[in-house]
N, C-alpha and C positions, 0 to 999 in steps of 0.2 A: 432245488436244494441238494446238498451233499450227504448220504448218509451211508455210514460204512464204507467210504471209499467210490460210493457209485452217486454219478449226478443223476440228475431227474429221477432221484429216488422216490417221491410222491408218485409221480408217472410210473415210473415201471412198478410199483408195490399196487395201484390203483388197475393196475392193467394182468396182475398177475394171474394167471389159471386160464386169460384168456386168450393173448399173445404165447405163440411157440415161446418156450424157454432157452430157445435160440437166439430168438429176438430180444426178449427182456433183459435177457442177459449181455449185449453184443454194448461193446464201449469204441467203438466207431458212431461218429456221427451222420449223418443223413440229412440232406436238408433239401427241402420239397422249392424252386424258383418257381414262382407265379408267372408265365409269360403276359405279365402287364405291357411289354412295348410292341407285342401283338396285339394284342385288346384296344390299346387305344389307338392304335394305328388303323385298325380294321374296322373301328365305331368310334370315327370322331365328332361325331356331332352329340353323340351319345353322352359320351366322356366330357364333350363342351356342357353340355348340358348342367351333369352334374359337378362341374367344376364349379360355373357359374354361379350354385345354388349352395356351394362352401362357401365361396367366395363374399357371398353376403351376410354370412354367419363371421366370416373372418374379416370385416372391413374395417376394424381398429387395428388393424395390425400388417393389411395387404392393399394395395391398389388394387382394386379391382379390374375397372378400365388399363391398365398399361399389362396386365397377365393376359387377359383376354385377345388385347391385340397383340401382344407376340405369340400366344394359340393362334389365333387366323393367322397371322404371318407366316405359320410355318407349314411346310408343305408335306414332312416327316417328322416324324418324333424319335431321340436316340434313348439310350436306356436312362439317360441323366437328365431327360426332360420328362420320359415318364415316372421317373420316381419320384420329380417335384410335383408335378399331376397329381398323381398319387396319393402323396404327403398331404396334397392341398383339399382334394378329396377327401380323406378320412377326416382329417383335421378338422373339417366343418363339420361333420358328418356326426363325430366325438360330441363336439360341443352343441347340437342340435338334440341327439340323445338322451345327454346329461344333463343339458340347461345349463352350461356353465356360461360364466359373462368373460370376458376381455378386459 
């Protein structure tokens, strides 16, 4: 939220007295990259694994079998294959937590 001109005003007012006042104050942004296409590059069986087990949270909506074999088909992963990974991971991962249905 915006308030008085400053975004993430809940954040910085909820963090106040505890972050330097250099921080709180700084209207640059920062933003922390995950190196997910190290992670799943480095633990892919790991990463099949848990894809796998979205994948069947997700199977009104994704082929299972045809994502799986293009995972084994591939021998690398680029940054736009781990973000669908990724996606596909949380995505089940969402819907297993909440109990939502498809």
């Amino acid at each position: 939220k915006i308030k008085d001109g400053w975004t993430k005003s809940i954040l910085r007012d909820s963090l106040s007295g505890i972050i330097p006042l250099s921080v709180e104050r700084r209207k640059t942004k920062f933003a922390f990259v995950a190196p997910i296409e190290k992670w799943i590059n480095d633990n892919r069986l790991e990463y099949r694994t848990k894809m796998e087990l979205a994948l069947e949270s997700l199977e009104e909506v994704l082929d299972k079998n045809r994502i799986l074999k293009w995972y084994d088909g591939k021998t690398n992963f680029n940054t736009n294959d781990c973000n669908l990974i990724w996606r596909i991971i949380i995505s089940g991962r969402w819907i297993d937590i909440f109990g939502l249905r498809l």
